[in-house]
LUMROPA-252631 format. One record per residue (C-alpha): residue in one letter; x, y, z. Coordinates in steps of 0.1 Angstrom, whole numbers, padded with zeros to 4 digits, always signed. Each point is the difference from the previous one (the first is absolute). Layout:
% LUMROPA-252631
AXYZ...
This chain:
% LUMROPA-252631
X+0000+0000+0000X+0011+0034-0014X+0010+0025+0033X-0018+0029-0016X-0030+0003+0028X+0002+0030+0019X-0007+0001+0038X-0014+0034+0006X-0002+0013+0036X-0014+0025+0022X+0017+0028+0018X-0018+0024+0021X+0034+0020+0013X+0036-0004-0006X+0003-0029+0031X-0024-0020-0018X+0016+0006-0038X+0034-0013+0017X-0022-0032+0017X-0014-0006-0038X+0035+0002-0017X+0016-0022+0024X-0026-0027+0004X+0007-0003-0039X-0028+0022-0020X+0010+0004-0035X-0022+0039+0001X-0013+0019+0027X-0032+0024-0005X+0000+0030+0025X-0019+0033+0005X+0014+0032+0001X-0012+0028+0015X-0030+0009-0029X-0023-0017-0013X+0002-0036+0008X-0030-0022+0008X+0014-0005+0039X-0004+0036+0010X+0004-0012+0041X+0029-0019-0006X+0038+0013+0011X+0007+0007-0035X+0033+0009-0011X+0012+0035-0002X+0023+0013-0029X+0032-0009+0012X-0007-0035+0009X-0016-0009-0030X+0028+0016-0023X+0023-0026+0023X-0024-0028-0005X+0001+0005-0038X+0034-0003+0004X+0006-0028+0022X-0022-0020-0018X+0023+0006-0034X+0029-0009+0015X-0017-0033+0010X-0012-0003-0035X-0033+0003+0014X-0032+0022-0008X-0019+0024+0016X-0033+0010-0010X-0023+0033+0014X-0033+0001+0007X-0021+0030-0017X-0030-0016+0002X-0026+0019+0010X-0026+0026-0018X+0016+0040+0000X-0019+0029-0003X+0012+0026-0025X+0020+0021+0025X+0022-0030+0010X-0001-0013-0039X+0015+0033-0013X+0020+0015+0030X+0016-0031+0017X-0001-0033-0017X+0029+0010-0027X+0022+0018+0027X-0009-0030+0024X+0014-0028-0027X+0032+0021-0012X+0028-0009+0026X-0013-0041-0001X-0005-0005-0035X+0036+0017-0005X+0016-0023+0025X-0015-0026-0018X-0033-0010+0014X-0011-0036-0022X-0037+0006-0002X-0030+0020+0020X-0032-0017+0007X-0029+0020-0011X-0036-0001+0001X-0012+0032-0017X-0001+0006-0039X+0012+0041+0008X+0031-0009+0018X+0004-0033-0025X-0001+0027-0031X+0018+0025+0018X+0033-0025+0010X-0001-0017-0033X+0008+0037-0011X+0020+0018+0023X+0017-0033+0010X+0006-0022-0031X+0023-0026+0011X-0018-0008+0030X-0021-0033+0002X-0033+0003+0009X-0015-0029+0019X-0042+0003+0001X-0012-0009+0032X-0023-0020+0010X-0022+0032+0011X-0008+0003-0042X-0020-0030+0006X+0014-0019-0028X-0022-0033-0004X+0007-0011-0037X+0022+0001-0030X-0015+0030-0014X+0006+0022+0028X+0037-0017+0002X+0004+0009-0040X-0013+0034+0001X+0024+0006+0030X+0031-0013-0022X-0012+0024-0027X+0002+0031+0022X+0033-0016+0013X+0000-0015+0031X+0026-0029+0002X-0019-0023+0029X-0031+0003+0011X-0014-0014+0038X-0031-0014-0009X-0031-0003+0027X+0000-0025+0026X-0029-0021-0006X+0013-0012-0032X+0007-0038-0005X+0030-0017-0014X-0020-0005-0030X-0010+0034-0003X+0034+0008+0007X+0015-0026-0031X-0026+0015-0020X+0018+0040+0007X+0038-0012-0009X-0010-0022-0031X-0022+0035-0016X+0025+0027+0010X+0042-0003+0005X+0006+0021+0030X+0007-0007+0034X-0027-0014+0026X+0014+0009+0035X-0031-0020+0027X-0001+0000+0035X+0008-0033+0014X-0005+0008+0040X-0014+0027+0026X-0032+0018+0005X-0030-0005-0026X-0023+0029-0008X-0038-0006+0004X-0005+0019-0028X+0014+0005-0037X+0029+0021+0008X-0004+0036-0013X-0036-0007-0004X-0006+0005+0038X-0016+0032+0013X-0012-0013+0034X+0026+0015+0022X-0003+0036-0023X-0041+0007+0008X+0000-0016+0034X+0034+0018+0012X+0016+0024-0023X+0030-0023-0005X+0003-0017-0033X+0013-0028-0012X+0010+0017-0035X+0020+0024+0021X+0018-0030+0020X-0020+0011+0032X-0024-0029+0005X-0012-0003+0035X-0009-0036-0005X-0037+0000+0004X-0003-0037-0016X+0015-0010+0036X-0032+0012+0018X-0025-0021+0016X-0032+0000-0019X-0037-0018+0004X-0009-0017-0032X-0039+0004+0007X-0021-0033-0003X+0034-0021+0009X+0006-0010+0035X+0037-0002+0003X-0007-0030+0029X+0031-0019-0013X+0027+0030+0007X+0018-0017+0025X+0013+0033+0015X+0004+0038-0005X-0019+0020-0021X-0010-0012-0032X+0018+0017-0031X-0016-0010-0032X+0024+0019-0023X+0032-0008+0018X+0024-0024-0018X+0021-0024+0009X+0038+0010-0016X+0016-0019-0028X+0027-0023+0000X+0009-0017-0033X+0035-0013+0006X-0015-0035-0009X-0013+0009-0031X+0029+0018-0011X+0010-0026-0035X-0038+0008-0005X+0004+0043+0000X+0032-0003-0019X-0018-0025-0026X-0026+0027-0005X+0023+0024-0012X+0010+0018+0032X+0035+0016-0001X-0002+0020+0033X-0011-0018+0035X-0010+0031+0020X-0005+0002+0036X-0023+0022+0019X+0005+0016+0026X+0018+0042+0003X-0020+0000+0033X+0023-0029+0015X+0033+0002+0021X+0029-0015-0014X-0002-0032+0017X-0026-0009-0018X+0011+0014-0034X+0032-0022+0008X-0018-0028+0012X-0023-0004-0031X+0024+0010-0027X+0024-0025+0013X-0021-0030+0001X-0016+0004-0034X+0038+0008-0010X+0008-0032+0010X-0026-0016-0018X+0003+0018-0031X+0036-0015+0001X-0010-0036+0009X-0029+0007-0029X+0034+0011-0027X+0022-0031+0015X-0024-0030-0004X-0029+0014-0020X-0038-0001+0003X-0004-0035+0000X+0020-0006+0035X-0016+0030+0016X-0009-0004+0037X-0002+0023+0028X+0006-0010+0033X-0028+0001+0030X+0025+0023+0020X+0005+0023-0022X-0037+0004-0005X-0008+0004+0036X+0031+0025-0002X-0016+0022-0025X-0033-0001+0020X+0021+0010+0034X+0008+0030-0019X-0034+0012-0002X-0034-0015-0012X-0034+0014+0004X-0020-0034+0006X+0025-0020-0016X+0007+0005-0038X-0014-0011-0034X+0019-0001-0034X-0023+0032-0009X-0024-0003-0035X+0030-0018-0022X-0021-0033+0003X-0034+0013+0021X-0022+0026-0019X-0015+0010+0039X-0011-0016+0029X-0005-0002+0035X+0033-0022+0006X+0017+0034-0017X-0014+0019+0032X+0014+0006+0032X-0034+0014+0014X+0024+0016+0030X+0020+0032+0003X+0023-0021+0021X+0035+0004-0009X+0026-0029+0011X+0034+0005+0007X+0032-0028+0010X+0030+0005+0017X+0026+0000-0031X+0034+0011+0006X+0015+0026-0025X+0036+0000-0010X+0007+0026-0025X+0023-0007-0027X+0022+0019-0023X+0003-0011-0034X+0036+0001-0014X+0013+0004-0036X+0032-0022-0008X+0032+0024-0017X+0032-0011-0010X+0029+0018+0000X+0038+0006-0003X+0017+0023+0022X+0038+0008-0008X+0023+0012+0027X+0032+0011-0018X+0028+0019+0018X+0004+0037-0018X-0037-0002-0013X-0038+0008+0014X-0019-0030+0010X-0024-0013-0027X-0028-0018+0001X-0023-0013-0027X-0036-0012+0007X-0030-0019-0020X-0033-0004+0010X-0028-0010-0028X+0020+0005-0028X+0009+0033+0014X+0039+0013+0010X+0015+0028+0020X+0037+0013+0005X+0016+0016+0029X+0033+0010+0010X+0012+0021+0032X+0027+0008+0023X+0038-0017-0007X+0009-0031+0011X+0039+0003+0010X+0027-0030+0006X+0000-0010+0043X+0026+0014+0018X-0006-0021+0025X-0031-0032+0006X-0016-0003-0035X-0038-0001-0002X-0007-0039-0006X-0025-0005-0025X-0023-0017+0026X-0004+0038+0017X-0008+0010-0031X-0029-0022-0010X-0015+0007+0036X+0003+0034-0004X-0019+0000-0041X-0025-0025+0011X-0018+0028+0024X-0028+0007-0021X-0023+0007+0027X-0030+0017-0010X+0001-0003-0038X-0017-0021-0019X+0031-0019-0013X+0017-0035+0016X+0031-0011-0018X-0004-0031-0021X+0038+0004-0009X+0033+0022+0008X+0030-0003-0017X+0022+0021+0016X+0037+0002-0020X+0027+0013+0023X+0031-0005+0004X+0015-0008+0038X+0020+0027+0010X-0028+0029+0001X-0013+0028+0022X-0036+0012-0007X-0021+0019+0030X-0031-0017+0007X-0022+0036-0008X+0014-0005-0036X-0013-0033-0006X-0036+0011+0016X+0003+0034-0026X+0006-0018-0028X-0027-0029+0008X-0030+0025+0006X+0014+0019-0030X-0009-0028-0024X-0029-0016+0021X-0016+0038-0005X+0007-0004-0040X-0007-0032-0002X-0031+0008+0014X-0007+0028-0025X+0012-0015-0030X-0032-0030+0012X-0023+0026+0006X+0012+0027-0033X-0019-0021-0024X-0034+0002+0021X+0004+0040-0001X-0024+0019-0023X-0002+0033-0009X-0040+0014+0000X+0004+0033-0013X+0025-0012-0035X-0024-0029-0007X-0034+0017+0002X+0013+0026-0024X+0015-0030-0026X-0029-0012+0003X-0020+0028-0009X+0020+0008-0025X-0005-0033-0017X-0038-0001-0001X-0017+0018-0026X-0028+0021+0008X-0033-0013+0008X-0024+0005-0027X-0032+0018+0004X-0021-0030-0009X+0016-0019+0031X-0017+0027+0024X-0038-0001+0013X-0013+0029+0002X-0028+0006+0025X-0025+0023-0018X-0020+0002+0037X+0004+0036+0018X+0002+0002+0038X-0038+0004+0009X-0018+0027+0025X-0024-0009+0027X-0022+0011-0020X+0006-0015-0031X-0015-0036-0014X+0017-0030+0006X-0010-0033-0010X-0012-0023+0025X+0011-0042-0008X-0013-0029+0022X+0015-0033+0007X-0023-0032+0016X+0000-0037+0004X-0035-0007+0001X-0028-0005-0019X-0025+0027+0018X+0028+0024-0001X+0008-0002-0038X-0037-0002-0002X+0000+0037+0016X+0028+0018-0016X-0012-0013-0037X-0029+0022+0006X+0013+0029+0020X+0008+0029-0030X+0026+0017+0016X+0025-0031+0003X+0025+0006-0028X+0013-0035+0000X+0000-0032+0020X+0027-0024+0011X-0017-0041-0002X+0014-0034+0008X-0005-0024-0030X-0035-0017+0014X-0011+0035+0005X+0014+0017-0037X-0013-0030-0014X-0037+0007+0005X+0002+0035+0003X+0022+0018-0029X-0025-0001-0025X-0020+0019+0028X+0025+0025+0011X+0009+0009-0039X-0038+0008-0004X+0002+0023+0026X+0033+0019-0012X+0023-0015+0023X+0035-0010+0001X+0003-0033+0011X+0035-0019+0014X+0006-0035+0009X+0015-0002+0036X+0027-0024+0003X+0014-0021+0028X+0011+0018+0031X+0030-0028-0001X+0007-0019-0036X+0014-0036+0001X+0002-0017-0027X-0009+0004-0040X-0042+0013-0001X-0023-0031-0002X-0006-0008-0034X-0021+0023-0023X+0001+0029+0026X+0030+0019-0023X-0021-0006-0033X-0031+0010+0018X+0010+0040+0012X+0011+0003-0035X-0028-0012-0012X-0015+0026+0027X+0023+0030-0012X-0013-0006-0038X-0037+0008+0016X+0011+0031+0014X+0014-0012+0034X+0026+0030+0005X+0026-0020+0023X+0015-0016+0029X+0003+0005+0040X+0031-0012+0008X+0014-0005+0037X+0034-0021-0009X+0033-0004-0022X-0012-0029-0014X-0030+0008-0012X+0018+0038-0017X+0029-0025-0014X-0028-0022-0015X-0021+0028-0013X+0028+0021-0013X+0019-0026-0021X-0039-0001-0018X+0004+0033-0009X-0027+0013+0027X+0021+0018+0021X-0021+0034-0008X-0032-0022+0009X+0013-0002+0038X-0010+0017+0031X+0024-0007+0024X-0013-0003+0040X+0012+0017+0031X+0020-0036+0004X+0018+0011-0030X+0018+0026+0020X+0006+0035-0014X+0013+0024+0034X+0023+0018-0022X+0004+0021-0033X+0022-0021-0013X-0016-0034+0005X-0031+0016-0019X+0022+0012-0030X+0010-0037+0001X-0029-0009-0005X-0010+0023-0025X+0028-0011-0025X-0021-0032+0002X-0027+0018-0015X-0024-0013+0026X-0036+0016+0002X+0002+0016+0036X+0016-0012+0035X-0018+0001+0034X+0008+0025+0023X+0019-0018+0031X-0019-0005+0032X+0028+0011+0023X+0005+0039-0008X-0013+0022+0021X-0018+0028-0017X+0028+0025+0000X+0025-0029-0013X-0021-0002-0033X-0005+0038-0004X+0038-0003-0009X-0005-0036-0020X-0011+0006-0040X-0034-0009-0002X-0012-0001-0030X-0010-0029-0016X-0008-0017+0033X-0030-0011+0014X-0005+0001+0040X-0018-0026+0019X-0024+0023+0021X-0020-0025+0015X+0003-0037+0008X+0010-0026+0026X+0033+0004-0006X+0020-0037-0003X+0026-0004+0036X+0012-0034-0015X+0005-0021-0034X+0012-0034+0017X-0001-0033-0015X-0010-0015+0035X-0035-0006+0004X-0015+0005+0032X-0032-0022-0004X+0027-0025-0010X+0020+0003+0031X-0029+0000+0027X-0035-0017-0014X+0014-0018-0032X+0000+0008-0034X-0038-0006-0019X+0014+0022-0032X-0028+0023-0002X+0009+0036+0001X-0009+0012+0032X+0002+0030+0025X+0014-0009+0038X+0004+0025+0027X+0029+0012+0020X-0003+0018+0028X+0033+0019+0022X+0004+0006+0035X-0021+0034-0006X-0034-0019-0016X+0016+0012-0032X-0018-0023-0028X+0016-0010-0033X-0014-0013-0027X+0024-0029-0018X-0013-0012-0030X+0005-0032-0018X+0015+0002-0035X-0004-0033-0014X-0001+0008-0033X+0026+0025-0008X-0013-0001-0035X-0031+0007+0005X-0015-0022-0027X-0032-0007+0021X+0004-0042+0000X+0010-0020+0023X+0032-0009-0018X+0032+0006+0022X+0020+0025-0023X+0031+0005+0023X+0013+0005+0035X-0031+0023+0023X+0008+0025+0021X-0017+0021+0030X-0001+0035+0000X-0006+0015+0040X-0017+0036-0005X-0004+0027+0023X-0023+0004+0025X-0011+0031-0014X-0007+0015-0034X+0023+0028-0013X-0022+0028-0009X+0012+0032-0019X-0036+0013-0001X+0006+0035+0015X+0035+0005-0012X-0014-0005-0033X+0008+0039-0008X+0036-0009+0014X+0002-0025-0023X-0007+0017-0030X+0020+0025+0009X+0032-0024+0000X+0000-0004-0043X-0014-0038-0002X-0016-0012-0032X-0028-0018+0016X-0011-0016+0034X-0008-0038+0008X-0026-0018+0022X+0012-0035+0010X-0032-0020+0008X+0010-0032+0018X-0023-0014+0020X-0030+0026+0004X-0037-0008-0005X-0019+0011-0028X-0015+0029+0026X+0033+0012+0011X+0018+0001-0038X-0033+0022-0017X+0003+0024+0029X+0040+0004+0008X-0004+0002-0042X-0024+0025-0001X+0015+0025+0029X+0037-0002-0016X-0011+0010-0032X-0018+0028+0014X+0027+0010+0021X+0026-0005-0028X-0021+0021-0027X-0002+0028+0027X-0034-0002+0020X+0001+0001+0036X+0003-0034+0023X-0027-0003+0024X+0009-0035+0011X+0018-0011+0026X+0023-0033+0000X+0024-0013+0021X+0034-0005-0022X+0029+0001+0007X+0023+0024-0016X+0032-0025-0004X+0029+0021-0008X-0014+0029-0021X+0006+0018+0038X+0028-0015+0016X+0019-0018-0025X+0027-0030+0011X+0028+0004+0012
């Protein structure tokens, strides 16, 4: 077997980045002090991540950063270039990145720099993986709940790298497609603040939790993963990085982990995946370090399930002993003492050499320096990264040389040896951007969207679109005039586009929250079939389903959700090169926040129960059983808080009983976001139009939310009172 996996691990400060390198990591990922998706970790600060960068090179190691996390325009424009500058001149291998604005804005300022897509982009599929390599992202972390197969499927469409975590803490939800800790607490996830709501204790309602042996009971808690015995499995599916979670950790437990599956990755290179065996101790061992109700080999092989759950906030902890260890480099060199000459030494390291020469070394008058002194004195490395592999020192018998001459000359060429490593790492930002620039022709007009819209007054008209999942709903908006256009699953466009195009509507087919897997068969050849009627285009909530759309030619038939995020100018003129329809206006800015975001040619959800969780766990599943119907449950907090979670069995939306992928759950909030006396504040801000997200509203509640938005949104006075929630439009997240 080939050595060419990477073990990636995790370094929450520079105690924990030694503990990794030691224990035998082949990359570390850190945070620095911005914009990294563990905002309450140590972090590193300037300086230690400039010497981490470093140290790792000289190791022949690699060091990857963390900017993984959605920026506002202030920090986009004013921080993130200036942030980046000193690392990716010292030589920083790749940044991890989540938003399509600071993916665009790297792959500019910073061309040589990989970009690794985290697995906050929710990348489920080939297409999304594809349409990432296009951009140029060279390894991309795809979600969790993926299986091997799905996994197989990814390396065999697209040639970059798939870096998957292989042990630590599991996210309830989709990560990046989690707003639960953002409306409950101000602290988002997107923004690497999450203050781990899914950890809560919650009452399912209608399920008596009788067989929780003790502690409260946690529905949405999982267990942690631990794959290291499916590890010839990962690596078969195409997996060339093995990453560890866990920033949050001390460096016992980064050492601890990284070492064992170091050791197995060897075993795994020595004898091959036929032999492959790991040993009962070393299991236990891994579960001493920490567990949360033991530990599960995460979705790999399980789509869901209650044995995935830990059902307890309970965190264990062992007694493991930490040792740390400093990795060391082997040099040769040759160090000549001649009488009448400086001392010279010549070193190599990696294919790398260094000269030095100091001082005079002079005949003995008296007792000669043996050559034994000598070697003791040259084989003080101390502190540097370098142990001697071999010393030839030539020198004759009768010489004098003091020992501060022999420690000049060997931290003279240990210092350039160490350069001469690290010179071919350096890079120079400000030549290459303008090469690069210079290189590229202009773009042409025709590659530019224009947005025709004009910032609108609170007094102006602005059209008013609807999106629903039932059959009373769509029954409602078909009828009601002042609904521009309508957003319908497949069951629901099927039996009402014909009605919604009598009525002068647009009409767009919502897609999957989450897409895995290829459409069932005939749903692709239906929507075109659709578009030829006059259906105007697409809702889409995912990379995958874009990719899909887009290499069909439709990319100006797509809407693209608030899940397609857009926080910054330039992840919307990304998007606009696309040449999509319109974007969604994020749900995390706070209304001054978007009075500084370009707005037109977005829509703005302005009412809705707004989605805390995608998560392909299923919460019927893991309590009463799974009957495959799509259902609503209950959960209800600490507070009598109640949220709806609803059953997505059929991701599709097809309207048969025919499975047509992996389901998902989608926990809303407890309250519906309302914008319904803002709405002259939200005309104000320049959006193209404004959204009502039906979900799971009665036929009474959709005609009359319906009818008082479009009253208040075409400028009549609101009588009505509701209780909403305002989400972020006041506060914003953190």
């Amino acid at each position: 077997m080939e050595r060419n996996i990477e073990l990636l691990a995790p370094a929450g400060y520079y105690e924990g980045f030694e503990a990794a390198l030691g224990a035998g990591a082949d990359a570390v990922y850190v945070g620095g002090a911005m914009f990294g998706a563990r905002a309450y970790a140590r972090n590193f600060d300037e300086d230690e991540l400039l010497r981490a960068i470093d140290v790792a090179h000289i190791h022949g190691k690699k060091l990857y950063l963390t900017v993984n996390t959605l920026l506002k325009n202030r920090e986009l424009k004013e921080e993130l270039v200036s942030y980046l500058k000193p690392y990716y001149n010292a030589g920083l291998d790749a940044v991890i990145v989540q938003d399509m604005g600071v993916f665009s804005l790297i792959r500019e300022k910073f061309p040589k720099l990989h970009i690794h897509a985290s697995t906050q982009m929710t990348v489920t599929g080939p297409e999304g993986m594809k349409f990432l390599a296009e951009q140029g992202a060279t390894r991309v972390v795809p979600a969790r709940e993926l299986s091997l197969q799905e996994l197989s499927a990814m390396h065999k469409a697209c040639p970059i790298e798939i870096e998957a975590f292989v042990h630590g803490a599991l996210c309830y939800s989709y990560s990046g497609q989690c707003l639960m800790s953002s409306l409950l607490g101000g602290r988002s996830g997107n923004r690497g603040r999450c203050a781990q709501p899914c950890r809560l204790p919650y009452q399912v309602k209608n399920f008596k939790n009788r067989e929780h042996k003790k502690g409260e009971f946690c529905p949405l808690s999982l267990k942690d993963i631990c794959t290291i015995e499916i590890l010839p499995e990962i690596i078969a599916a195409g997996v060339v990085s093995l990453k560890i979670e866990g920033r949050m950790k001390q460096p016992a437990y980064t050492a601890g982990v990284t070492g064992m599956y170091r050791k197995y990755l060897d075993l795994l290179y020595e004898y091959g995946p036929k032999d492959y065996h790991v040993e009962e101790k070393d299991k236990k061992y891994l579960l001493d370090l920490f567990n949360r109700g033991g530990s599960c080999t995460g979705y790999y092989k399980m789509g869901n399930g209650p044995r995935m759950m830990a059902f307890t906030n309970e965190k264990k902890t062992g007694e493991v002993s930490f040792v740390p260890i400093q990795p060391k480099e082997k040099i040769t060199g040759e160090l000549h003492l001649t009488p009448g000459m400086p001392a010279f030494l010549k070193v190599s390291c990696q294919g790398e050499e260094a000269i030095a020469y100091t001082g005079e070394v002079q005949h003995a008058k008296n007792q000669p320096v043996t050559r034994e002194r000598v070697y003791s004195q040259m084989d003080k490395l101390g502190n540097t990264p370098f142990v001697w592999e071999k010393l030839d020192v030539r020198m004759p018998d009768d010489l004098f040389v003091p020992m501060k001459t022999l420690n000049e000359v060997r931290h003279l060429a240990l210092e350039r040896l160490e350069e001469n490593i690290l010179q071919k790492y350096r890079r120079d930002a400000g030549t290459e951007w303008i090469e690069k620039i210079a290189k590229e022709p202009a773009p042409k007009i025709s590659d530019v969207v224009i947005c025709e819209n004009v910032p609108l007054t609170k007094t102006q008209y602005i059209p008013v679109y609807a999106s629903c999942e039932s059959e009373e709903a769509a029954e409602i908006l078909c009828q009601q005039e002042e609904i521009k256009g309508i957003y319908l699953p497949y069951a629901l466009m099927e039996k009402y586009l014909q009605t919604g195009l009598e009525k002068g509507k647009e009409m767009y087919l919502s897609l999957p929250h989450i897409t895995r897997g290829n459409p069932p068969e005939g749903y692709i050849q239906q929507a075109q079939k659709w578009l030829q009627a006059g259906m105007t285009g697409f809702l889409v909530r995912n990379l995958e389903t874009y990719s899909m759309l887009a290499r069909m030619g439709l990319s100006d038939k797509c809407v693209l959700d608030h899940s397609m995020y857009t926080w910054n100018d330039e992840a919307i003129h990304f998007w606009k090169y696309q040449k999509i329809l319109r974007n969604t206006v994020p749900l995390e800015l706070n209304e001054k926040e978007l009075r500084h975001r370009e707005n037109t040619g977005s829509e703005m959800v302005v009412y809705g129960r707004l989605p805390l969780m995608h998560s392909a766990q299923c919460v019927r599943k893991n309590t009463t059983g799974c009957n495959g119907q799509e259902e609503q449950l209950t959960l209800k907090d600490r507070y009598d808080k109640e949220f709806p979670v609803k059953c997505y069995c059929d991701p599709w939306k097809m309207g048969n009983t025919k499975k047509t992928g992996p389901c998902y759950n989608i926990i809303y909030n407890s309250l519906p976001y309302g914008l319904l006396q803002e709405a002259g504040r939200v005309k104000a801000l320049g959006v193209s139009a404004v959204r009502l997200a039906f979900t799971i509203e009665s036929a009474k509640e959709t005609k009359q939310i319906t009818e008082d938005f479009v009253e208040a949104y075409q400028g009549s006075p609101v009588s009505c009172e509701y209780e909403f929630t305002k989400g972020h439009f006041k506060r914003g997240a953190e």
